[in-house]
C-alpha positions in Angstrom: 0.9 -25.1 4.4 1.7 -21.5 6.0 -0.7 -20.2 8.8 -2.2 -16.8 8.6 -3.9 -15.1 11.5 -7.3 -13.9 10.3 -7.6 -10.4 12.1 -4.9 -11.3 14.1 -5.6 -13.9 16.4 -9.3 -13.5 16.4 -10.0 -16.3 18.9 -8.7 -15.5 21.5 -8.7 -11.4 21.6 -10.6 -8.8 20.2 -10.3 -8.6 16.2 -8.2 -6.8 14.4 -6.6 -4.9 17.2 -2.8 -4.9 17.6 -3.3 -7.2 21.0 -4.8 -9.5 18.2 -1.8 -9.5 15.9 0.5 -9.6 18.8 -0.9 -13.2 19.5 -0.4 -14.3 16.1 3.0 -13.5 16.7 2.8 -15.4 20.0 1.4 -18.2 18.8 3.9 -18.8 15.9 2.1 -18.1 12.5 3.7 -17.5 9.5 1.5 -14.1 8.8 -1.0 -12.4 9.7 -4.5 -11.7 7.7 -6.4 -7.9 7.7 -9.1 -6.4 6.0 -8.5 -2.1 5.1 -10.8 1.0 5.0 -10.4 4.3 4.5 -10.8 6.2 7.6 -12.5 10.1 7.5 -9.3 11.6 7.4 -8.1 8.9 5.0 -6.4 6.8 7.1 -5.9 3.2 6.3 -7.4 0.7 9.0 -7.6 -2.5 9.5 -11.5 -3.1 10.3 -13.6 -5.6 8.5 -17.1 -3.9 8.8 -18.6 -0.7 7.5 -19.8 0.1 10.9 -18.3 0.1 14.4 -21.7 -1.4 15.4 -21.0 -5.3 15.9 -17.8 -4.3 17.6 -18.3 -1.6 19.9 -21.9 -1.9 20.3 -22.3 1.7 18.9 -23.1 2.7 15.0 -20.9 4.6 13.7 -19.6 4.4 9.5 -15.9 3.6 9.2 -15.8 6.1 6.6 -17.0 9.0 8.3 -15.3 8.5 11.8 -11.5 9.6 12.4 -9.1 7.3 13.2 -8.8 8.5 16.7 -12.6 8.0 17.1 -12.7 4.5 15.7 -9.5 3.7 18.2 -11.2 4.8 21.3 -14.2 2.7 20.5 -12.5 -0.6 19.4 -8.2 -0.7 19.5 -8.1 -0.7 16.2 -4.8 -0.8 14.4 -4.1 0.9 11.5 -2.0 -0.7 8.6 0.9 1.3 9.2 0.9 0.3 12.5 0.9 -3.1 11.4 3.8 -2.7 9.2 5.5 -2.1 11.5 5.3 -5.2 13.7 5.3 -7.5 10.9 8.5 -5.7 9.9 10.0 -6.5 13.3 8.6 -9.6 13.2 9.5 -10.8 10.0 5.7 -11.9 9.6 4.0 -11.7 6.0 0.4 -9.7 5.3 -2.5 -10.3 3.1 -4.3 -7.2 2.7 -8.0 -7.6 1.6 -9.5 -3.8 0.6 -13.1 -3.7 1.3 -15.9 -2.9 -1.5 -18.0 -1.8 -2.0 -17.4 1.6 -0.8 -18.4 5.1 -2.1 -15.2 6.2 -2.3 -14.4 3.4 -4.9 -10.7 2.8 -5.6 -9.3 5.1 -3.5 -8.2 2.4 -1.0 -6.5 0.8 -3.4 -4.9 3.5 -4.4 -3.6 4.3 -0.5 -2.7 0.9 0.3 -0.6 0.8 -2.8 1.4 4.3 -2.2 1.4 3.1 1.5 3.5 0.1 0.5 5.7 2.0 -2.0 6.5 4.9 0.6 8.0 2.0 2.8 8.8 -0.5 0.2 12.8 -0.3 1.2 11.8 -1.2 4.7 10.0 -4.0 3.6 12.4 -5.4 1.0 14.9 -5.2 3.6 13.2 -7.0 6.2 12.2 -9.9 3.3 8.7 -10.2 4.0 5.9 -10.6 1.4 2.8 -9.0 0.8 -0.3 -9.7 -0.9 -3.6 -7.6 -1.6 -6.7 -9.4 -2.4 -10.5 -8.4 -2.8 -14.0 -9.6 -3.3 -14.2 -7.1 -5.9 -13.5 -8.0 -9.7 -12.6 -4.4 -10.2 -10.5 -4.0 -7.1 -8.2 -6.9 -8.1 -7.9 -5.6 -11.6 -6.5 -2.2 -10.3 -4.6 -3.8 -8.0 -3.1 -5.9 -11.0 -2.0 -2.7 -13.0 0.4 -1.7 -10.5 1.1 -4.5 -7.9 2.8 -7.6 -9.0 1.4 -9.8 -5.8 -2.6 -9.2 -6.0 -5.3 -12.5 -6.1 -9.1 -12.9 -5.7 -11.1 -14.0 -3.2 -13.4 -16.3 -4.1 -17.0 -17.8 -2.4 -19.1 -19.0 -5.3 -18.2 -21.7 -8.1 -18.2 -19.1 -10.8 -15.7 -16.8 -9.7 -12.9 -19.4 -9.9 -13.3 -19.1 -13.5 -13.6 -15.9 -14.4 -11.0 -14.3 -12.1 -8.7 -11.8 -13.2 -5.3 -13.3 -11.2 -3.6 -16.6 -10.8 -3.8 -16.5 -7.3 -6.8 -17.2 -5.1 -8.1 -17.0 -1.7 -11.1 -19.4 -2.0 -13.6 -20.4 1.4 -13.2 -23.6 2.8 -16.9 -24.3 2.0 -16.7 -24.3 -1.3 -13.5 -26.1 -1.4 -15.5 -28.9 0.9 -18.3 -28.9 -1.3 -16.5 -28.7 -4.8 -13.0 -30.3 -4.0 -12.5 -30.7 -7.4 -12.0 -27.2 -7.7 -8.2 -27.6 -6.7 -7.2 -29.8 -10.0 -8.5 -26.5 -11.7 -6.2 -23.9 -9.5 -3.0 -26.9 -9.9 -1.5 -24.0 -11.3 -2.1 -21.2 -8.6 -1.0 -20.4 -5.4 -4.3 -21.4 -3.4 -5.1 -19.6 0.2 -8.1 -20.7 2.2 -10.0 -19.1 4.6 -11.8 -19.4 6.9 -10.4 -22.5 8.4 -10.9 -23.3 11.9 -11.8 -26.7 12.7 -9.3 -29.7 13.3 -11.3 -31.3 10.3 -10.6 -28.9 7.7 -7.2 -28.3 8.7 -6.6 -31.8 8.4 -7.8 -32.3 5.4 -6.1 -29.6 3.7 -3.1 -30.2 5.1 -3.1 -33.2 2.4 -3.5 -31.3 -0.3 -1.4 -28.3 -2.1 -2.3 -25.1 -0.3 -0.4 -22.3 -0.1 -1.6 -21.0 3.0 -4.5 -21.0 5.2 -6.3 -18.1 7.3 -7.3 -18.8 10.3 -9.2 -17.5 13.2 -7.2 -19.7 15.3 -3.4 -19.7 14.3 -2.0 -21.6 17.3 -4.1 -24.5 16.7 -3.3 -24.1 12.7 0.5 -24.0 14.0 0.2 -27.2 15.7 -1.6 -29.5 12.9 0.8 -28.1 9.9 3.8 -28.8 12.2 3.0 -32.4 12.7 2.5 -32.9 8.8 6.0 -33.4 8.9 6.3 -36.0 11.2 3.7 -38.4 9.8 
């Protein structure tokens, strides 16, 4: 079970900022976790909201801020940026593009010519990346020219009528409807968000590919003693 930093290592410093992904690197996990939007002057960032609001304390749309804007208010690190670190750290990415948006797949469509401008780099430096969305659509796009691309998945329905193998699926629902998992035998699974020492326990047991994880050192710590008991 491999440990990914959900914006970085969200516990313990501010979210999605590159002193955030700098502790997952710290603290030992196998990847690290970010959510994209398109930036005014169609930048790629990793910020989870549509709004600067619950972060900074100040409204402001992603999408109609600069990059530079959105950096003074919050850190912020774009995903270029954090290519490069997990390059140099030899840590792998999921990439979740955000939807819905009014600039539909145009995120999609950046993230994608983002990873092919440096796919040598990342080739060389043998880390893997995955995109992922909420969005039915998103993932189909995704599909058509990405070979690494799965859903994420809240509600019971979705795990059947998803468009990829692979899933990232919440830990409620997996702890309400375990038997999901003899249904997705076949997939790579991901779950997110998983922070308590309960849940990561208990899937520890079970065939995940990976968790996400607010808290990767603690995450780090439970999946390393799986191999002593």
């Amino acid at each position: 079970m491999r440990v990914f930093a959900h914006r970085g290592f969200s516990h313990k410093f501010p979210e999605g900022t590159r002193a955030a992904y700098q502790g997952a690197v710290d603290s030992g996990a196998d990847g690290f976790e970010c959510d994209v939007r398109l930036t005014r002057d169609k930048e790629i960032i990793c910020f989870h909201d549509r709004t600067t609001e619950r972060i900074a304390g100040k409204r402001g749309a992603i999408s109609r801020m600069s990059t530079e804007e959105i950096k003074e208010l919050t850190n912020a690190i774009t995903l270029n940026e954090l290519l490069d670190l997990a390059i140099e750290n030899n840590k792998d990415i999921l990439i979740e593009t955000k939807h819905p948006v009014l600039t539909g797949g145009a995120i999609e469509r950046r993230v994608m010519g983002l990873l092919h401008l440096r796919a040598a780099e990342i080739s060389a430096s043998k880390i893997n990346i995955s995109l992922m969305s909420f969005s039915y659509l998103a993932t189909l796009r995704m599909k058509r020219k990405y070979p690494h691309v799965m859903k994420v998945v809240k509600y019971p329905f979705a795990v059947f009528i998803r468009p990829t193998r692979d899933v990232a699926i919440d830990i409620e629902l997996l702890r309400k409807h375990p038997g999901i998992l003899n249904r997705l035998s076949t997939s790579r699974i991901y779950v997110w968000t998983v922070n308590s020492r309960e849940d990561l326990r208990w899937l520890k047991k079970r065939t995940i590919e990976g968790v996400i994880t607010d808290r990767p050192k603690r995450a780090r710590k439970i999946t390393l003693s799986s191999q002593h008991e």
